[in-house]
C-alpha positions as CSV (number, residue, x, y, z in Angstrom):
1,X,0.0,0.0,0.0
2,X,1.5,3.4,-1.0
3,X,2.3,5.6,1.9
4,X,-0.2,8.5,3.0
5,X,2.0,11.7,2.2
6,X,-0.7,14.1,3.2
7,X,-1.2,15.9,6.1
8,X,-4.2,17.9,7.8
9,X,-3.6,21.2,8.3
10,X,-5.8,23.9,10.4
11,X,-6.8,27.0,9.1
12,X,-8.5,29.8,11.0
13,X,-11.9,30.2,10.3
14,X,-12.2,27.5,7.7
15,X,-12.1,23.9,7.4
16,X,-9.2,21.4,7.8
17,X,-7.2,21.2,4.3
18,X,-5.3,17.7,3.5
19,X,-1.4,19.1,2.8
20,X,-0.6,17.0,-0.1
21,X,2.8,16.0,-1.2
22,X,4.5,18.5,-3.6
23,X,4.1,16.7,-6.9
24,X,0.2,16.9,-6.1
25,X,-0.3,20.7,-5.6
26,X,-2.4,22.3,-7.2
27,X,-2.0,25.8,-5.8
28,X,1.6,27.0,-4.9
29,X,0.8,30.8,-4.8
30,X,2.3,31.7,-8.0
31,X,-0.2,31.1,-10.0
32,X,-0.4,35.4,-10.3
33,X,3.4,36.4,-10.4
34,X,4.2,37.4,-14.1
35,X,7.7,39.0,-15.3
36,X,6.7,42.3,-14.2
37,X,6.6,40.8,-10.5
38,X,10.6,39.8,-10.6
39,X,13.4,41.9,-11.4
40,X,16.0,40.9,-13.5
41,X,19.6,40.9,-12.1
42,X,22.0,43.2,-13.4
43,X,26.0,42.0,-13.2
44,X,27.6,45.1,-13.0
45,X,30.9,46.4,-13.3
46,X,32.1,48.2,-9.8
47,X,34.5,51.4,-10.1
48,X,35.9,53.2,-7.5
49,X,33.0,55.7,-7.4
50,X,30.4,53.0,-7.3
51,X,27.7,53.4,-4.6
52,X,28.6,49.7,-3.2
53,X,32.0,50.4,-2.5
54,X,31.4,53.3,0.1
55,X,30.9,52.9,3.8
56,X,27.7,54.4,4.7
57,X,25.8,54.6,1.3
58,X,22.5,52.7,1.3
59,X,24.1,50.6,-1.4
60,X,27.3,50.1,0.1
61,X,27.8,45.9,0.2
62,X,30.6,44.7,3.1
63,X,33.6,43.6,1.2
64,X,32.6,45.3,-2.0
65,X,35.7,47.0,-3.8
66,X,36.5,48.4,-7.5
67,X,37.1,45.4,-10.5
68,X,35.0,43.5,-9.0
69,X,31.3,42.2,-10.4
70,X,28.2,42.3,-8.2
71,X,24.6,41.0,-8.9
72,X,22.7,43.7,-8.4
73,X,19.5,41.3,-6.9
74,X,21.4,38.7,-5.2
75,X,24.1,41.4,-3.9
76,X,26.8,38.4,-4.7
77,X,30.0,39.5,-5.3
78,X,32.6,37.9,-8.1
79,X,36.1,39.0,-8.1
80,X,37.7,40.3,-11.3
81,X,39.7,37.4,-11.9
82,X,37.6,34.6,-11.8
83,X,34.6,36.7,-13.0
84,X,30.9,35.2,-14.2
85,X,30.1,32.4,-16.8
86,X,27.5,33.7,-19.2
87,X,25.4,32.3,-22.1
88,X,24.5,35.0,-23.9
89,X,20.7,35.3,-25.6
90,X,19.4,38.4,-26.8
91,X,21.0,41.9,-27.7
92,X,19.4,44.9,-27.8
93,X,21.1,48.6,-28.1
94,X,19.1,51.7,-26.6
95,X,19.4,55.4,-26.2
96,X,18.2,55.5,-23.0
97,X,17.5,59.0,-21.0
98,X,18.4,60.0,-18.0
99,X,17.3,63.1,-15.8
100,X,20.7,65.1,-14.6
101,X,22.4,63.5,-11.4
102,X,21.1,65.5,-8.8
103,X,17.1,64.9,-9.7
104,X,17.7,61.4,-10.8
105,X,15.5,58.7,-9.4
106,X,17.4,56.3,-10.8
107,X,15.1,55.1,-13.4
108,X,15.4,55.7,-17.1
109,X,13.2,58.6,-18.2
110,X,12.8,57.3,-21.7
111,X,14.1,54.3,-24.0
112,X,15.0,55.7,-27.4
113,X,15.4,52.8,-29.7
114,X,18.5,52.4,-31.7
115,X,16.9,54.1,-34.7
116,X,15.9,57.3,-33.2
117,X,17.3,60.4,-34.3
118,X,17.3,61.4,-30.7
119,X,21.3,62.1,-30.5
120,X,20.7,64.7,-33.5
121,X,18.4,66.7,-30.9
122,X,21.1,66.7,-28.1
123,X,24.6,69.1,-27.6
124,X,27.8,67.8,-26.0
125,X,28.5,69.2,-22.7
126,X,31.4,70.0,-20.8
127,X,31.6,66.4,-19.1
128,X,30.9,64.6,-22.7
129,X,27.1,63.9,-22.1
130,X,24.8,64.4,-24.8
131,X,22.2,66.6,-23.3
132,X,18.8,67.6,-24.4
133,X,17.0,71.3,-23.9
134,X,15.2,69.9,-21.5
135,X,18.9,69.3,-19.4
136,X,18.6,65.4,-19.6
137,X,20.9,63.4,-21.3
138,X,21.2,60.7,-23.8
139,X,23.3,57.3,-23.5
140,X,23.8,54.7,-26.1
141,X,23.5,51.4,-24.5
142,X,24.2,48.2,-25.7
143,X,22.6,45.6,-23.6
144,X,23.0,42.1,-23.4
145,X,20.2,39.3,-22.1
146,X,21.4,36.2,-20.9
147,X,21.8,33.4,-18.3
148,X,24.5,33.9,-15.4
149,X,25.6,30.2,-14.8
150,X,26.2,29.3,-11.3
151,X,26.7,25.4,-11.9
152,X,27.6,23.3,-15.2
153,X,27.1,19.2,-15.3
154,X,24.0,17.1,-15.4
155,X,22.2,19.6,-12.7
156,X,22.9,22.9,-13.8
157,X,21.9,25.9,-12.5
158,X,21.2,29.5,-13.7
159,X,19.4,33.0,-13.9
160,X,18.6,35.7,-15.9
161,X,20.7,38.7,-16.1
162,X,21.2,41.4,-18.0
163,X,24.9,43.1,-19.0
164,X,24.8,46.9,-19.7
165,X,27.5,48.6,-21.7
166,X,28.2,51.9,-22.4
167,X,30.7,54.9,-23.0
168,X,34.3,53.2,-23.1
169,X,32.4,50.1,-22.7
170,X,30.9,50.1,-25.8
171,X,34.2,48.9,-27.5
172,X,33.5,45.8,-25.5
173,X,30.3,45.3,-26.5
174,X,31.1,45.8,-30.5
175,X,34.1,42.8,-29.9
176,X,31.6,40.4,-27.9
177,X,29.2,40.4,-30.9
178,X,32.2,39.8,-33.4
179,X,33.4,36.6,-31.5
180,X,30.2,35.7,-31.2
181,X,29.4,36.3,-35.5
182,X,33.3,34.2,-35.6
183,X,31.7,31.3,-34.2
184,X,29.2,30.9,-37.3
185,X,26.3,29.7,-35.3
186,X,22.8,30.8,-36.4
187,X,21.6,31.4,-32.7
188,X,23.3,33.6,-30.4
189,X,23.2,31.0,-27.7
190,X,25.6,28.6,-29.2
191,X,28.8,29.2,-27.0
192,X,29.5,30.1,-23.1
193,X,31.6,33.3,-22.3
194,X,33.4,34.1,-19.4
195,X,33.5,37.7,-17.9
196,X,36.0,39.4,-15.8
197,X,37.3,42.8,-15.7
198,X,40.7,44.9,-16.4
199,X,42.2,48.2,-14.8
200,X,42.5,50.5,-17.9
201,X,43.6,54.3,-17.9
202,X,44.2,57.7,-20.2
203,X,45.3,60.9,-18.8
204,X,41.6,61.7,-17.2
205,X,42.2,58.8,-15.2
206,X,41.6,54.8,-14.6
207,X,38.8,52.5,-14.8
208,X,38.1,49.2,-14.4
209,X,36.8,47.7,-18.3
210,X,35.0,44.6,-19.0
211,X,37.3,41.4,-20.6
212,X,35.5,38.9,-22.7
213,X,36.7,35.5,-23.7
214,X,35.1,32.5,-25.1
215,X,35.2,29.4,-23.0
216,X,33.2,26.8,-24.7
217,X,30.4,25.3,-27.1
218,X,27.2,23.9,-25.5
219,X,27.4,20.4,-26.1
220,X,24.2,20.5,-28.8
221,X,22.8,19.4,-31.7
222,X,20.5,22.1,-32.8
223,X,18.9,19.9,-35.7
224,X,17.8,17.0,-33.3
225,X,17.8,18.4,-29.8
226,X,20.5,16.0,-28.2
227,X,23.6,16.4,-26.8
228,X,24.7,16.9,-22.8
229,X,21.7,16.9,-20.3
230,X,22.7,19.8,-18.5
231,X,23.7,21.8,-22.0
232,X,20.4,21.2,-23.3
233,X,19.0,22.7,-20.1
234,X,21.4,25.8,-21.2
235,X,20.0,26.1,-24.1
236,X,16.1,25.4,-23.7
237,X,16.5,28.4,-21.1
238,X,18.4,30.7,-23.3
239,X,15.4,30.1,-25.9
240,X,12.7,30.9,-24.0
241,X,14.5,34.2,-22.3
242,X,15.4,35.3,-25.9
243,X,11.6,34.3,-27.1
244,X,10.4,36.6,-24.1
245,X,12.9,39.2,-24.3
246,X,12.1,39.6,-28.1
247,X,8.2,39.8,-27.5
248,X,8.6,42.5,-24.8
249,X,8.2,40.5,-21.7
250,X,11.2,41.5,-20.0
251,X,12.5,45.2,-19.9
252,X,15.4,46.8,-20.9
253,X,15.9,49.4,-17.5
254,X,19.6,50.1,-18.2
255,X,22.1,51.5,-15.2
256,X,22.3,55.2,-14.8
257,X,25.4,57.1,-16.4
258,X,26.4,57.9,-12.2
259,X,27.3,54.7,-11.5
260,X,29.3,53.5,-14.6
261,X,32.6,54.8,-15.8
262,X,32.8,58.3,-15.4
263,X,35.1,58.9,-18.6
């Protein structure tokens, strides 16, 4: 006789309700949640100026210091040279626009797509922002959708995140997309990249920049859908992100200008 895995349990004001075992739940109270409900992490790129690295800042995370990579959700810190594994999905570039510094609430005001003639309507100001009448300013953003890998093998494990780049980052964006047009694959999530960071500098000053390398091909045959359990995993997730990311389901927000490079 199979074993009774349910349980009664007592709820105020209402009858008893049989617990039953987890495979047989019919309600697990997310039934409601949607995209919108969850925020997508960010892996950003700390600088000396960032928010997280100063004591006393309501951002500030224990431990946190320039090069390093933080998840801006999670708060999980990587350190420059080890850096995160990333399977790339889905690229979109935006001119986002940002209110000036001081009346910032640290949300974009408006997402310019990549075909707007939006920069035409700006000036260049003293601190190389391209700023409308209105005083807010423009940034071209390259973004990049795709699954931060926390464990490889036959039970992976991953989540979404997003990779902004901009101003001297956006050198770094153009050669991720050629080594990932070198590889010759047809989908964008054919091959896993590993990301850590440099210290890089010009008489204004030093920064820490982005570093890019290929590490390997998911194990995948995209004509029959076999190859390595766990890289098929990879790669059924990467689909549906791009799929959803491609249909509007999950926003682009971008970072604002004060917390990235400030040359």
């Amino acid at each position: 006789m199979a074993k009774d895995t349910t349980q009664e349990v007592k709820v105020s004001g209402s009858t008893s309700v049989a617990l039953p075992s987890l495979e047989d739940m019919k309600v697990t109270g997310f039934e409601n949640v949607t995209m919108d409900d969850t925020a997508t992490p960010f892996l950003k790129l700390l600088q000396k100026m960032s928010p997280e690295t100063e004591e006393g800042t309501a951002d500030y995370i224990d431990g946190a210091k320039a090069g390093q990579i933080v998840n801006s959700v999670t708060k999980q810190l990587y350190e420059s040279s080890k850096g995160v594994l990333i399977l790339p999905c889905f690229f979109k570039r935006e001119y986002i626009e940002w209110e000036p510094r001081e009346k910032s609430q640290g949300a974009p005001v408006h997402r310019h797509s990549s075909s707007s003639d939006i920069l035409a309507r700006t000036t260049r100001g003293l601190d190389n922002k391209d700023v409308l009448e209105n005083g807010n300013y423009i940034e071209n953003t390259a973004q990049w959708y795709g699954l931060l890998i926390g464990k490889e093998g036959e039970n992976p494990e991953w989540t979404p995140a997003m990779v902004s780049m901009k101003s001297t980052q956006l050198k770094r964006a153009r050669s991720w997309m050629s080594m990932i047009r070198e590889t010759g694959s047809p989908v964008m999530f054919s091959h896993l990249y590993r990301l850590t960071s440099t210290l890089e500098q010009n008489a204004k000053g030093n920064w820490y920049s982005w570093v890019i390398n290929r590490e390997r091909k998911l194990d995948v045959n995209w004509n029959d859908q076999t190859g390595s359990s766990g890289d098929l995993m990879f790669a059924q997730a990467a689909y549906e992100l791009a799929v959803a990311v491609h249909a509007g389901d999950v926003d682009s927000i971008g970072e604002p200008a004060a917390q990235d490079v400030p040359f």
